[in-house]
N, C-alpha and C positions, 0 to 999 in steps of 0.2 A: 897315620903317623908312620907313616901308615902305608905309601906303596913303596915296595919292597925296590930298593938300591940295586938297578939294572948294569950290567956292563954294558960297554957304551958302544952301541948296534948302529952298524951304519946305513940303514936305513928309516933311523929316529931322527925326528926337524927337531931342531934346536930349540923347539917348544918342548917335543919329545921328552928329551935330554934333560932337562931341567926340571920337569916335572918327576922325571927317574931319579934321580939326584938328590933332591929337592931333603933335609933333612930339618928335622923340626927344633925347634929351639926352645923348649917348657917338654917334660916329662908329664907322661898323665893327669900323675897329680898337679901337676903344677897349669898344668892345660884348664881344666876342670875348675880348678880354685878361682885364674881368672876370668874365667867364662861367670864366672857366680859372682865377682866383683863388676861385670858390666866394664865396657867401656869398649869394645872388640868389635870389628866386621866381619860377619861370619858370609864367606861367598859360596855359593851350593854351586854348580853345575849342575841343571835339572836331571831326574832322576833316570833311570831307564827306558829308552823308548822303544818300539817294535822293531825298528833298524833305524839304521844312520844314512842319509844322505843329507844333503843340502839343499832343504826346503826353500831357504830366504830365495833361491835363486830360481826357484819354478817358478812360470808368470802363472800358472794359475792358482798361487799362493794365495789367500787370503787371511791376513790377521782376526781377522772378525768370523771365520768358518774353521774350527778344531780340525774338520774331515778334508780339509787342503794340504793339514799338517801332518810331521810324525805327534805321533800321541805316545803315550806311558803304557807298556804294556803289565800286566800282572805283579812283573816284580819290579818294575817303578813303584808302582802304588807300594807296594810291600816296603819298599824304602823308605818312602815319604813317611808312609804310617812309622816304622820303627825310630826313624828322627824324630817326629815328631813327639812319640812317647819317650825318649829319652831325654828331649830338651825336659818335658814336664819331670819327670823321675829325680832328673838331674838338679831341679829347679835352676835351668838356666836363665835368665831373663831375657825377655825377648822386646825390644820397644817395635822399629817401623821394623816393617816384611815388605821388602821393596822386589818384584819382578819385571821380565820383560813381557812384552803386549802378548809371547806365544801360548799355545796353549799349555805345549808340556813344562813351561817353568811356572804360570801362575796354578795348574792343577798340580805342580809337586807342592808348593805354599798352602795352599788352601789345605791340604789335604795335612801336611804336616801342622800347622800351622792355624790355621781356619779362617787365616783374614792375610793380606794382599793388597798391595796399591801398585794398580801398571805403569814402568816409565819408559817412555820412547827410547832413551839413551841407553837403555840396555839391547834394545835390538840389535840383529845383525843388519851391517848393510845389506843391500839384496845381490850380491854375490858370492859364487861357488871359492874365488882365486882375487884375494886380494893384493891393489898395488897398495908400496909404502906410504904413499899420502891416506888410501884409505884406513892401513893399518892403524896412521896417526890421528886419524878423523875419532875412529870408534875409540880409541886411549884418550883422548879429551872428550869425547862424550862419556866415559865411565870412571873420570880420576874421581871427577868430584863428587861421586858417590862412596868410595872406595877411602878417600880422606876425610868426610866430616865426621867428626868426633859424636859417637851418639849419645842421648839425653844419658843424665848422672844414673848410675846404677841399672845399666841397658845397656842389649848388644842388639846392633841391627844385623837382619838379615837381609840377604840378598839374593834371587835365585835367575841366575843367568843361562849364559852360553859360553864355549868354550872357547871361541876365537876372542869373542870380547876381553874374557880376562888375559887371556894371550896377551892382546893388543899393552894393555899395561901393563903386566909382569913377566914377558918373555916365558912363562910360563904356559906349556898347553893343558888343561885341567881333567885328567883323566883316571878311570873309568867315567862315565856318567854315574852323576851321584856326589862322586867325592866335594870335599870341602876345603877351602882354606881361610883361617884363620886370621887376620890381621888388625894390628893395631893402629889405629891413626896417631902422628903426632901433634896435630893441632896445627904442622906449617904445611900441610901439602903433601904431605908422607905419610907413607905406613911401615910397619914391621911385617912382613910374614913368619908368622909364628907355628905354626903344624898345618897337616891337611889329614885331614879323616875323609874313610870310607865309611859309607851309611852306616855298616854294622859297627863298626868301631865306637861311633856315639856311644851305644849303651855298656862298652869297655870300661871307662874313664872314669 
């Protein structure tokens, strides 16, 4: 609620910027209260990994081999675990825990979490430097995760990448970790309502 309102650096992408910006609309409490009425999409950006490059675009990627990937180092796990004890603490409810096929988004799930269903649509495409069609590609593979209303008294979760949510909220989703919040309206839309850094969960 959470990352601190940047001046506006001219070397930040307008994913950047927006993410800097980015001000929450529910106060703790009020964050918290609805999180416990269900009804929310809570999107993760997988937790901390040992460095940052752009895996999707190695050919010698494999989906199916973690040691092709970045992995979570120490204080990913550390993350995951402390979401995860906060969702329970907090009794937030949790119905699907939807990831993408990589390693470091379905082991931040599990770990938070303990259960997990992998879907293709959250992958990234396999490159470094995306054009605008594929920008548009990956935002129609992940709206309609991002809008279905989830079951009565349940909040889905969702644990991705950062270009992906880009892709639909002109938003770039940053530290690794962080979260954002949103509401579906049942037409096709959502609210973005706050974004939390892992420790912040157990804030609230």
């Amino acid at each position: 609620m959470r990352v601190a309102k940047a001046e506006k650096a001219a070397d930040y992408t307008a994913g950047e910027q927006a993410n800097a910006d980015f001000e929450d609309q529910l106060s703790s409490a009020e964050l918290l209260s609805a999180l416990q009425e269900g009804g929310h999409v809570i999107y993760f950006r997988h937790a901390q990994t040992e460095k940052d490059y752009a895996d999707q675009a190695d050919p010698n990627m494999s989906l199916d081999d973690c040691e092709t990937q970045r992995k979570l180092n120490d204080i990913g796990e550390q993350q995951a675990e402390v979401i995860g004890t906060a969702f329970t603490e907090k009794e937030i409810p949790v119905g699907e825990v939807i990831t993408s096929e990589y390693c470091r988004a379905w082991k931040t799930a599990d770990i938070a979490f303990g259960r997990y269903t992998k879907d293709p649509q959250l992958n990234f495409l396999p490159f470094e430097d995306y054009t605008d069609e594929q920008v548009e590609e990956m935002r129609a593979n992940v709206m309609p995760l991002l809008t279905a209303v989830p079951a009565e008294g349940q909040n889905t979760v969702i644990v991705g990448h950062d270009d992906i949510f880009e892709a639909a909220t002109g938003i770039y989703p940053a530290p690794q970790g962080i979260a954002y919040v949103l509401t579906p309206d049942g037409n096709g839309e959502f609210l973005l309502q706050a974004n939390m850094l892992p420790e912040e969960w157990t804030q609230l």
